[in-house]
N, CA, C and O of each residue as an XYZ file, in Angstrom:
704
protein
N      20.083    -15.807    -13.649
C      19.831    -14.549    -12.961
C      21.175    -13.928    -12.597
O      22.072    -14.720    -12.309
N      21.452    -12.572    -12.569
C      22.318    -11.870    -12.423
C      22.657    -11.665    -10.667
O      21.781    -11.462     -9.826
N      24.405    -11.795    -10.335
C      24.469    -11.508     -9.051
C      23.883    -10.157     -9.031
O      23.882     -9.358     -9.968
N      23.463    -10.021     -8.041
C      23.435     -8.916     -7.042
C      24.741     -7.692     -7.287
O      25.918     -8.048     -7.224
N      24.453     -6.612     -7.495
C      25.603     -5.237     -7.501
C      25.756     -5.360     -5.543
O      25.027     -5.686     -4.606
N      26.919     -4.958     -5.709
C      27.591     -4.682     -4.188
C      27.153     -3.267     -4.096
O      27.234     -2.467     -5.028
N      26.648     -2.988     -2.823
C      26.729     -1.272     -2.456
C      26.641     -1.352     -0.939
O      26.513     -2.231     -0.086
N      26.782      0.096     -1.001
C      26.123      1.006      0.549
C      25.158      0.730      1.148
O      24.358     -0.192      0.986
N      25.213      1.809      2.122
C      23.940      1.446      2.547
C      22.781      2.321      2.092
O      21.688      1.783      1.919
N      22.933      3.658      1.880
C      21.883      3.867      1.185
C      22.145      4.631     -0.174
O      22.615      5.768     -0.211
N      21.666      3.624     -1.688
C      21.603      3.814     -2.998
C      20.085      3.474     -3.612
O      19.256      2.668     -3.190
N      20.026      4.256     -4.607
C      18.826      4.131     -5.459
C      18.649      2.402     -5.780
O      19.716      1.895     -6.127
N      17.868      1.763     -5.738
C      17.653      0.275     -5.680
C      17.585     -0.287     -7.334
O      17.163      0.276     -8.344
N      18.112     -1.464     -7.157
C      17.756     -2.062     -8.749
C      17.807     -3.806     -8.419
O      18.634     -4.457     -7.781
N      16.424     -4.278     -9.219
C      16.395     -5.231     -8.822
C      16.117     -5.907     -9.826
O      15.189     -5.561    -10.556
N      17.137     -7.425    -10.173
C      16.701     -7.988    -11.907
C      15.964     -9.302    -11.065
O      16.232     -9.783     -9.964
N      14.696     -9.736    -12.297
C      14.309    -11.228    -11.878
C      13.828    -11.659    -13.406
O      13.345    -10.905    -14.251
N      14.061    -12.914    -13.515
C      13.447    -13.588    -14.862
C      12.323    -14.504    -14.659
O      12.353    -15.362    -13.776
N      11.544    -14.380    -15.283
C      10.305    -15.222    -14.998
C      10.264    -16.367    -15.938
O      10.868    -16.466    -17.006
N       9.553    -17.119    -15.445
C       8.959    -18.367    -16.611
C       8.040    -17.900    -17.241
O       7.093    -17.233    -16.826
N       8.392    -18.385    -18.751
C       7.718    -17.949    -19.551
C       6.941    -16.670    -19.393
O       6.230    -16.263    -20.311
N       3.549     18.032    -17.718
C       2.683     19.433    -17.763
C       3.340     20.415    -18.603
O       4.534     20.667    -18.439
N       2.788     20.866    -19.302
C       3.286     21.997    -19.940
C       3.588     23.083    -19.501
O       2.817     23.183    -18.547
N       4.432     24.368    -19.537
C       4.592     25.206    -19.234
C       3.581     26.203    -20.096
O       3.229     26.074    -21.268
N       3.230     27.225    -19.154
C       2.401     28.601    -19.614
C       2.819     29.506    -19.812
O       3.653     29.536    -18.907
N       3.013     30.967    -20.665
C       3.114     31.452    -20.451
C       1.942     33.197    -20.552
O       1.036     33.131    -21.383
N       2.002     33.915    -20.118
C       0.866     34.801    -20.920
C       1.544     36.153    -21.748
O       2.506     36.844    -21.412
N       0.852     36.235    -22.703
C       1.069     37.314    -23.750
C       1.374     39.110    -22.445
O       0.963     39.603    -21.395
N       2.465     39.388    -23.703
C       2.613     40.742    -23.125
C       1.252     41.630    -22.639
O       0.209     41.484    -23.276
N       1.310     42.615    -21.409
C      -0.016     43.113    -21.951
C      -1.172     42.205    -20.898
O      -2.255     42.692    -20.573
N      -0.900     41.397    -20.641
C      -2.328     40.195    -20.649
C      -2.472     40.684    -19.232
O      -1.587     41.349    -18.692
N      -3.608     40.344    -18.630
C      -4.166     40.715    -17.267
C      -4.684     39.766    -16.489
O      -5.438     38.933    -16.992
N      -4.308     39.723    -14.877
C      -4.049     38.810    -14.065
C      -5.975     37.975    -13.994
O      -7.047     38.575    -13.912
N      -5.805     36.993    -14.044
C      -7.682     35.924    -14.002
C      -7.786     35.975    -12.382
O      -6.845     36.038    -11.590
N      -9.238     35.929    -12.085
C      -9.217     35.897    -10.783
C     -10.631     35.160    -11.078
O     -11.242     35.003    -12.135
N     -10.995     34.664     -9.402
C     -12.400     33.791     -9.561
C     -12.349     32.486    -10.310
O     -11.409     31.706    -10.460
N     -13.300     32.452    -10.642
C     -13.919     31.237    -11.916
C     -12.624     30.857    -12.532
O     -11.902     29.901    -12.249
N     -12.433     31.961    -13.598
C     -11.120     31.594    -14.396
C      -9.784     31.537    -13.963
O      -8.906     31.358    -14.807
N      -9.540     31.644    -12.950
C      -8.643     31.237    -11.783
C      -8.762     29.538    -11.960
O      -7.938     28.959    -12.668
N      -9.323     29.149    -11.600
C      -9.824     27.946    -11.331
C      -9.588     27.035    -12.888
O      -8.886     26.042    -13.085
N     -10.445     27.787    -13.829
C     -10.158     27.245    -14.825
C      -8.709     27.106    -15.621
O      -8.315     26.086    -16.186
N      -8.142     28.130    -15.550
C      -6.405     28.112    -15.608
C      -5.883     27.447    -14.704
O      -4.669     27.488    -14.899
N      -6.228     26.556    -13.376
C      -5.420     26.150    -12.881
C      -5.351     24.337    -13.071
O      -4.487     23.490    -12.846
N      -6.682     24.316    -13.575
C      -7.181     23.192    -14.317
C      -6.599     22.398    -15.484
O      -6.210     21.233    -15.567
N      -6.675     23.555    -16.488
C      -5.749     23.390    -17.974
C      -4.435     23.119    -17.521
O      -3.743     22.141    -17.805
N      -4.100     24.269    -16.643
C      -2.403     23.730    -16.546
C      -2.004     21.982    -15.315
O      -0.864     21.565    -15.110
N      -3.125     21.426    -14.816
C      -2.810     20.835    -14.224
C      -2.912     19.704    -15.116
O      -2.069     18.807    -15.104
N      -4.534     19.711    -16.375
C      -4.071     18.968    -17.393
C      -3.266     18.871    -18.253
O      -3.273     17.848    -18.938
N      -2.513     19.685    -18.445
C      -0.772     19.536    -19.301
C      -0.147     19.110    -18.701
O       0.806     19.074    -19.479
N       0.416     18.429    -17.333
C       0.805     17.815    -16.776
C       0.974     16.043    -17.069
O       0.276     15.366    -16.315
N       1.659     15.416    -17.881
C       2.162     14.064    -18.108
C       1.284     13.436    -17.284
O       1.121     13.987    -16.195
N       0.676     12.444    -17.492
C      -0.436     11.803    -16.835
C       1.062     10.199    -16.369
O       2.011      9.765    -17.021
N       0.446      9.811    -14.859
C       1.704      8.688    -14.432
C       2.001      7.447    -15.682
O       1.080      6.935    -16.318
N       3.527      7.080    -15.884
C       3.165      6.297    -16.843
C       3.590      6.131    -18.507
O       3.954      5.245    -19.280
N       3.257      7.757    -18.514
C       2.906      8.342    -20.061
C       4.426      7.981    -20.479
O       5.451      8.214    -19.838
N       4.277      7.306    -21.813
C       5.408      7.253    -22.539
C       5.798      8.017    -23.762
O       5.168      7.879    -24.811
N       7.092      9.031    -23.622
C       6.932     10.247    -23.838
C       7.702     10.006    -25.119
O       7.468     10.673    -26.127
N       8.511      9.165    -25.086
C       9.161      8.862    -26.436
C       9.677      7.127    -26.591
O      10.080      6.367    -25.711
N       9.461      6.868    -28.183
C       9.470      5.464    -27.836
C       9.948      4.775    -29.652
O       9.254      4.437    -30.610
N      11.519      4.826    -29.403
C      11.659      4.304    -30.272
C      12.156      2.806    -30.868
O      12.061      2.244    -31.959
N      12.695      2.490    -29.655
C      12.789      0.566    -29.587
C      11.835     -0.127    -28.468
O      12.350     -0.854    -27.618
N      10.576      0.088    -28.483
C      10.065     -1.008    -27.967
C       9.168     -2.201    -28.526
O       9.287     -2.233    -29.751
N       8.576     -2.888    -28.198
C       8.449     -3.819    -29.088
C       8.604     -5.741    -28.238
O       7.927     -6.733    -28.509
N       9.676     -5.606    -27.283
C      10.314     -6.600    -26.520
C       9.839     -7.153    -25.662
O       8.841     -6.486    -25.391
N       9.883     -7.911    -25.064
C       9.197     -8.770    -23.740
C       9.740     -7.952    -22.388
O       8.877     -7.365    -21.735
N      10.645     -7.908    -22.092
C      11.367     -6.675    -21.291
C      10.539     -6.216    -20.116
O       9.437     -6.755    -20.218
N      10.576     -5.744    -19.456
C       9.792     -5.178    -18.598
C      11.231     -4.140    -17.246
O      12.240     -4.606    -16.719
N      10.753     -2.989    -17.169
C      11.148     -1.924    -16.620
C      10.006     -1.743    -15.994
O       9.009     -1.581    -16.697
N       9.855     -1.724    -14.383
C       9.812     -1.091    -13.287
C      10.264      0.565    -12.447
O      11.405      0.608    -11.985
N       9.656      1.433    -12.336
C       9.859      2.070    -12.029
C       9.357      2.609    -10.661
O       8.147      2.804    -10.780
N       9.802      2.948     -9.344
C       9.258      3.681     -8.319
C       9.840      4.821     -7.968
O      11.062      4.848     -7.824
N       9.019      6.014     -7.761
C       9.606      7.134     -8.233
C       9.041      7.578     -6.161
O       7.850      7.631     -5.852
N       9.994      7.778     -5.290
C       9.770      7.861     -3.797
C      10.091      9.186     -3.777
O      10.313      9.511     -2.611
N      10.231     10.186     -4.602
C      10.808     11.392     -4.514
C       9.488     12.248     -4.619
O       8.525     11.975     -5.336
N       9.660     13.730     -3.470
C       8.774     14.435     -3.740
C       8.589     15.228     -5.298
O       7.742     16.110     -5.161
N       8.874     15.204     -6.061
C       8.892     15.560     -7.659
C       8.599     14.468     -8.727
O       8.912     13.290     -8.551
N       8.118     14.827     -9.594
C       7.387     13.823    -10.414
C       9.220     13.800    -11.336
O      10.132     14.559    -11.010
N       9.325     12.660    -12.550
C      10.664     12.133    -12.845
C      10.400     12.008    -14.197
O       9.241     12.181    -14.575
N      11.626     11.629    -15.317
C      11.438     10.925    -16.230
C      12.054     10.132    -16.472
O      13.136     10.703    -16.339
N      12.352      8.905    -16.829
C      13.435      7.720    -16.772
C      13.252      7.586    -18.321
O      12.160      7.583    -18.890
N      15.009      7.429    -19.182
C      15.174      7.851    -20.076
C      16.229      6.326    -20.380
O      17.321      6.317    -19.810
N      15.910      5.294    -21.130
C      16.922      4.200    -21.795
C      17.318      4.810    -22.847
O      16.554      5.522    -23.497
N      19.045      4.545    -23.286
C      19.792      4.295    -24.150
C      20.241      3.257    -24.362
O      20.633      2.369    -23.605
N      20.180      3.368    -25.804
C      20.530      1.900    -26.074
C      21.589      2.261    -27.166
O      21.152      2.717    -28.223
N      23.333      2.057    -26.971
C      24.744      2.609    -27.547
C      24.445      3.854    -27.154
O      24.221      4.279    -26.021
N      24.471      4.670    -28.695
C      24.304      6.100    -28.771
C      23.052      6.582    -28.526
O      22.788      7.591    -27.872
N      22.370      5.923    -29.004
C      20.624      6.275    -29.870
C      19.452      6.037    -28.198
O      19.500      5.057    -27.455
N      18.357      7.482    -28.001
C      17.538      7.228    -26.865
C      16.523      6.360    -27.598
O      16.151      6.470    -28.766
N      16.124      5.414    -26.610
C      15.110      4.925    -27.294
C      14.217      4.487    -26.645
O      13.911      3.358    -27.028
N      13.359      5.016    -25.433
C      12.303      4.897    -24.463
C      12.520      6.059    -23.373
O      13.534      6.158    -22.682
N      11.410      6.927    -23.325
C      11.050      7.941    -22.096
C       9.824      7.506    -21.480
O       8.798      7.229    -22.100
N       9.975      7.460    -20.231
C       8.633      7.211    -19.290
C       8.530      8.309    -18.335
O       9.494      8.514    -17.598
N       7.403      9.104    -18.241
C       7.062      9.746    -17.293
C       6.328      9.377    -15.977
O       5.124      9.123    -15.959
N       7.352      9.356    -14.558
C       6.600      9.028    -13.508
C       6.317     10.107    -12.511
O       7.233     10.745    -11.993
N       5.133     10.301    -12.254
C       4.828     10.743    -11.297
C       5.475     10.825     -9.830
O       5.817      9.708     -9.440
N       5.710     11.770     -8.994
C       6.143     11.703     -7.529
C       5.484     10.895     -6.706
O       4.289     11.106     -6.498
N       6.107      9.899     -6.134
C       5.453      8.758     -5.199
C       4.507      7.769     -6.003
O       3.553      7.167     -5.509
N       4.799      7.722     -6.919
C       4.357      6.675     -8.056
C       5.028      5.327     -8.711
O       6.253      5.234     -8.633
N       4.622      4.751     -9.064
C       5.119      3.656     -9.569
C       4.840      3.826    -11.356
O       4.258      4.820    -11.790
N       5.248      2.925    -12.101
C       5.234      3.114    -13.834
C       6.184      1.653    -14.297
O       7.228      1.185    -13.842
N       5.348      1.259    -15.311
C       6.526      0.283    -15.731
C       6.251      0.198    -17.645
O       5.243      0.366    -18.332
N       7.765     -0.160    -18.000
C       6.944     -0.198    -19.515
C       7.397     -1.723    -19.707
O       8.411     -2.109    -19.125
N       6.788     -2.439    -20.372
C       6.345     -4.012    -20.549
C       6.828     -4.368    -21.822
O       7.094     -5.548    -22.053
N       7.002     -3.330    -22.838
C       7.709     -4.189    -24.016
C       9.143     -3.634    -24.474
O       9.293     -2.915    -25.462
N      10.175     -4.059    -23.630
C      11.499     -3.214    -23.896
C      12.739     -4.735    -24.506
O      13.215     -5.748    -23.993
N      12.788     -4.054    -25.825
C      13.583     -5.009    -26.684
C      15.066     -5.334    -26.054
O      15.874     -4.439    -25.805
N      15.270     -6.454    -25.875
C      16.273     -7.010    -25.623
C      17.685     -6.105    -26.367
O      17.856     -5.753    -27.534
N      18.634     -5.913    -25.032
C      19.940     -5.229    -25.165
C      20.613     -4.927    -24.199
O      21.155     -5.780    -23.496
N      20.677     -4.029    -24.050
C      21.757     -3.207    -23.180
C      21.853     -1.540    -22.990
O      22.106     -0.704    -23.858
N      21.605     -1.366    -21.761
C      20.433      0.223    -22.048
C      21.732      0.893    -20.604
O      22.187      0.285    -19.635
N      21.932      2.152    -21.015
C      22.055      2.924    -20.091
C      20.957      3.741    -19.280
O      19.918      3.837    -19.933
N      20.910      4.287    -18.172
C      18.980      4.541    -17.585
C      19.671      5.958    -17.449
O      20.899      5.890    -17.420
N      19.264      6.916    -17.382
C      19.332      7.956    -17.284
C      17.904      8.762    -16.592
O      16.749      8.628    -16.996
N      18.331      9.540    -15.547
C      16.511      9.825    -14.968
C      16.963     11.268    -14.491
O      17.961     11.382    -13.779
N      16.157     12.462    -14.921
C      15.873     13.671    -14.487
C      14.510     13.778    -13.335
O      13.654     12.893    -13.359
N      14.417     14.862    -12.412
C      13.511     14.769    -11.718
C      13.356     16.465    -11.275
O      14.299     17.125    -10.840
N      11.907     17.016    -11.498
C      12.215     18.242    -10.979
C      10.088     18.718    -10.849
O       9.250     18.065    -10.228
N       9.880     19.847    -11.571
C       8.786     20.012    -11.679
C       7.825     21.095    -12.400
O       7.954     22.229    -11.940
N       7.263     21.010    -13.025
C       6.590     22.068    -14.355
C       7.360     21.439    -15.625
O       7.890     22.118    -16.504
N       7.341     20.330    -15.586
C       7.668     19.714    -16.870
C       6.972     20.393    -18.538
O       5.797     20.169    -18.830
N       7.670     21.004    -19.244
C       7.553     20.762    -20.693
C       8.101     19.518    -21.480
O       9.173     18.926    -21.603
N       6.401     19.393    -22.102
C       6.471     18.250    -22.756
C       7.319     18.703    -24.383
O       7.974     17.764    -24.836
N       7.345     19.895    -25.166
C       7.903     20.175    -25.839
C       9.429     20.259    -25.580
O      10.051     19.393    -26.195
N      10.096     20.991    -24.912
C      11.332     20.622    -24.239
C      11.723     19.924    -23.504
O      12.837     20.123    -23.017
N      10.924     18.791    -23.126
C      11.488     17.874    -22.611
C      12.325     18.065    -21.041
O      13.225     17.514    -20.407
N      11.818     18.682    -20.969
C      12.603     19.403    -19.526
C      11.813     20.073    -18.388
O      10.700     20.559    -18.589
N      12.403     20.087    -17.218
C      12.015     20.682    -16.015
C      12.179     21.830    -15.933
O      13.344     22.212    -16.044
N      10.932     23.021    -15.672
C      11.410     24.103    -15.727
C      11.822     24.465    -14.046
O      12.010     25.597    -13.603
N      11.890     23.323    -13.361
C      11.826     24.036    -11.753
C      12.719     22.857    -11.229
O      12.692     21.709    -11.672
N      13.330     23.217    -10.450
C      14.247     22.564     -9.426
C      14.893     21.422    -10.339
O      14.729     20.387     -9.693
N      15.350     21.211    -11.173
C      15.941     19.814    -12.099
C      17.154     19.113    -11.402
O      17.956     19.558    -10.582
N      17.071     18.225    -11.818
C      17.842     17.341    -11.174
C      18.539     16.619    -12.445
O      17.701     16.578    -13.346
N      19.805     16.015    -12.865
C      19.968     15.099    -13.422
C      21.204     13.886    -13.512
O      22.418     13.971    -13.327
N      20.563     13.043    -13.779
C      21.598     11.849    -12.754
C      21.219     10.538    -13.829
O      20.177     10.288    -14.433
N      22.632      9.776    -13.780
C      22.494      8.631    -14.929
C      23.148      7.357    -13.566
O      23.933      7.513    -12.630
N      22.493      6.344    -13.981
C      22.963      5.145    -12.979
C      24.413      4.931    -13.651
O      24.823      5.406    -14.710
N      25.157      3.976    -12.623
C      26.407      4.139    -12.938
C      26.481      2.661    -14.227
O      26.953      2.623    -15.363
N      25.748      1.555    -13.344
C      25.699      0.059    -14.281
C      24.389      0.209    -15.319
O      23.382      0.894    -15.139
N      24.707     -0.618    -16.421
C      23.656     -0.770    -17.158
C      22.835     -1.935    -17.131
O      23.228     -3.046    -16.776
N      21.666     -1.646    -17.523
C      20.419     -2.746    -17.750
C      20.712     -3.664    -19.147
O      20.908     -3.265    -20.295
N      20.659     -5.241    -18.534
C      20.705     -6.270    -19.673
C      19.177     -6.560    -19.514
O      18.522     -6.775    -18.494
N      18.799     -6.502    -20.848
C      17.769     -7.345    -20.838
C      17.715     -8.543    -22.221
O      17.906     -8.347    -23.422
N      17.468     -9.469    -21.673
C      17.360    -10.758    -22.699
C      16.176    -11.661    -22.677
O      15.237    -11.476    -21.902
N      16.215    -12.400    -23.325
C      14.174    -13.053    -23.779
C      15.064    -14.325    -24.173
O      16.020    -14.164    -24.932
N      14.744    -15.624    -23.644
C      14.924    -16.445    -24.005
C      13.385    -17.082    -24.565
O      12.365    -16.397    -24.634
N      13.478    -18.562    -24.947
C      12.245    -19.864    -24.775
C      11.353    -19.099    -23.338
O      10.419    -18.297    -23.319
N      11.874    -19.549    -22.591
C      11.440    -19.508    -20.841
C      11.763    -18.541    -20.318
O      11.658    -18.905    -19.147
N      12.157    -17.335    -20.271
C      11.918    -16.289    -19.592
C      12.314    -14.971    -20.215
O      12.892    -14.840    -21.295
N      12.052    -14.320    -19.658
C      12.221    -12.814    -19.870
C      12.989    -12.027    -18.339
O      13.060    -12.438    -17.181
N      13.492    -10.712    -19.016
C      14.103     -9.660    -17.933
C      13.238     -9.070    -17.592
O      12.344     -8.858    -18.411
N      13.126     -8.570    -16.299
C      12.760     -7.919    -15.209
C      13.051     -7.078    -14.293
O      13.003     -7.422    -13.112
N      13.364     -5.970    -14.620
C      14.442     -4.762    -13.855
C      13.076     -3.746    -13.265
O      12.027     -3.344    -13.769
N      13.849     -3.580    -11.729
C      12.889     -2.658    -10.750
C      14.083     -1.718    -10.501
O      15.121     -2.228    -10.080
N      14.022     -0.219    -10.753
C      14.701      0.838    -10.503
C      14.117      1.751     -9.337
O      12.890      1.795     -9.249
N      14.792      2.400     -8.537
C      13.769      3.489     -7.950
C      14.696      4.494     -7.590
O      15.729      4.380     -6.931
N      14.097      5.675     -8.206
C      14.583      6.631     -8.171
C      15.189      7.563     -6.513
O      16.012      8.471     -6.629
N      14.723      7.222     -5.317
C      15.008      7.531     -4.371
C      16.049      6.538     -3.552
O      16.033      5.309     -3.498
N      16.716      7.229     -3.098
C      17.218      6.230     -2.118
C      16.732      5.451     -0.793
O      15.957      5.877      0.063
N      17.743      3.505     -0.862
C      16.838      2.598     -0.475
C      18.193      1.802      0.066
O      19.135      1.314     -0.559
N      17.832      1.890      1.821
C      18.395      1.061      2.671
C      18.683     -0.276      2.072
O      17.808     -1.116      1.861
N      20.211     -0.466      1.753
C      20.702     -1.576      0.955
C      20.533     -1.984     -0.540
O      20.730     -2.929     -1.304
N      19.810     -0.064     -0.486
C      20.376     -0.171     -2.153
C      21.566     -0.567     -2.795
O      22.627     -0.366     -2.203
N      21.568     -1.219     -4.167
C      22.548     -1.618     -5.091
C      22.691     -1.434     -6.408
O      23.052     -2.183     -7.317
N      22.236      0.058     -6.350
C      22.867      0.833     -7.236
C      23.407      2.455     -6.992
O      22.982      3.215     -6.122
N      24.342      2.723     -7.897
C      25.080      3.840     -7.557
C      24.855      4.964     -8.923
O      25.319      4.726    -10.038
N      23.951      6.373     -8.543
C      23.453      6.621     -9.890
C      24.949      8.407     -9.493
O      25.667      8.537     -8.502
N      24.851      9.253    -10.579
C      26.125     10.071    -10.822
C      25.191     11.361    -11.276
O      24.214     11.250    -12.017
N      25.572     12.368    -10.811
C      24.900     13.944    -11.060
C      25.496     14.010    -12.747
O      26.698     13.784    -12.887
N      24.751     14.284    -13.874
C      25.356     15.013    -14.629
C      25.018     16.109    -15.343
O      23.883     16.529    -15.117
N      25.721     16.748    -16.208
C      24.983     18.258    -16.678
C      24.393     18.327    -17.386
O      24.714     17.856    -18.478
N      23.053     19.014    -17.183
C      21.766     18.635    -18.016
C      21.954     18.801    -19.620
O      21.016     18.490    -20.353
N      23.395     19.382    -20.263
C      23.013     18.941    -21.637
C      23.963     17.954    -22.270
O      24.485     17.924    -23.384
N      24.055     16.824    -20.787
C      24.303     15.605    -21.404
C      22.859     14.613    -21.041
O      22.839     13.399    -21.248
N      21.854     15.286    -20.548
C      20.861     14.401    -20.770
C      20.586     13.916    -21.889
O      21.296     14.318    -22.810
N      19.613     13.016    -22.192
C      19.259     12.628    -23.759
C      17.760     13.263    -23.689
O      16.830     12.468    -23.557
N      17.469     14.715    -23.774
C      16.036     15.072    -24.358
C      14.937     14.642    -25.643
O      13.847     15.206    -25.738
């Protein structure tokens, strides 16, 4: 098991253990304001384009014993984004005040990268409202032996004796 990261007192949390064994809308020029019923029903559709908690939005190395934890304590729903070298290769969408974990993440070495904002496009990959974007400073090992597997708990808010230290950066160094 990995020491413990040194920090502050209050950082976004990360915790390793090994075990045994919505879319955006828009309306056409011209178009005229819904009221009533279809009020309701437009507010419906757009609440179902909304990333359901969880949803894994892109996923190109998984496969692994691995397991990523996510708690998302922030009023805005998030997306937590692994790299692995150059290449993205897992998006998870979490919900605000939610939890999410993905269970098969192939053994490596991942940078985490997490945006957080709200009116998410799932086509752009992006927040159309209040965005946020921020990459942790240390990276995630994960390894699979005989007898155990990695176990990483991240959370996106900050956490009295957190021990991790995450960095603002400019959203078109995110990995969309």
């Amino acid at each position: 098991m990995k020491r413990p990261l040194e920090g502050t007192a209050l950082r976004a949390g990360v915790v390793a253990v090994a075990l045994t064994g919505g879319l955006l809308t828009s309306s056409p020029a011209g178009a005229t304001a819904v009221t009533g019923t279809e009020s309701v029903a437009l507010a419906s559709q757009q609440a179902a384009a909304r990333p359901s908690n969880g949803r894994i939005l892109y996923d190109r190395y998984s496969g692994g014993r691995g397991t990523l934890k996510i708690k998302n304590g922030t009023p805005r729903d998030g997306v937590v984004t692994l790299v692995k070298g150059r290449t993205k290769a897992i998006s998870i969408y979490v919900r605000a005040k939610s939890s999410a974990s993905i269970k098969d993440v192939r053994d490596g070495t991942y940078r985490i990268y997490f945006t957080t904002g709200s009116r998410f496009s799932v086509s752009k990959r992006r927040f159309a409202v209040g965005a946020s974007y921020q990459r942790f400073k240390d990276r995630l090992k994960f390894v699979t032996t005989a007898t155990s597997y990695s176990i990483w708990t991240l959370t996106l808010h900050q956490v009295r004796g957190g021990n991790a230290q995450t960095t603002q950066i400019n959203p078109k160094d995110y990995p969309a």
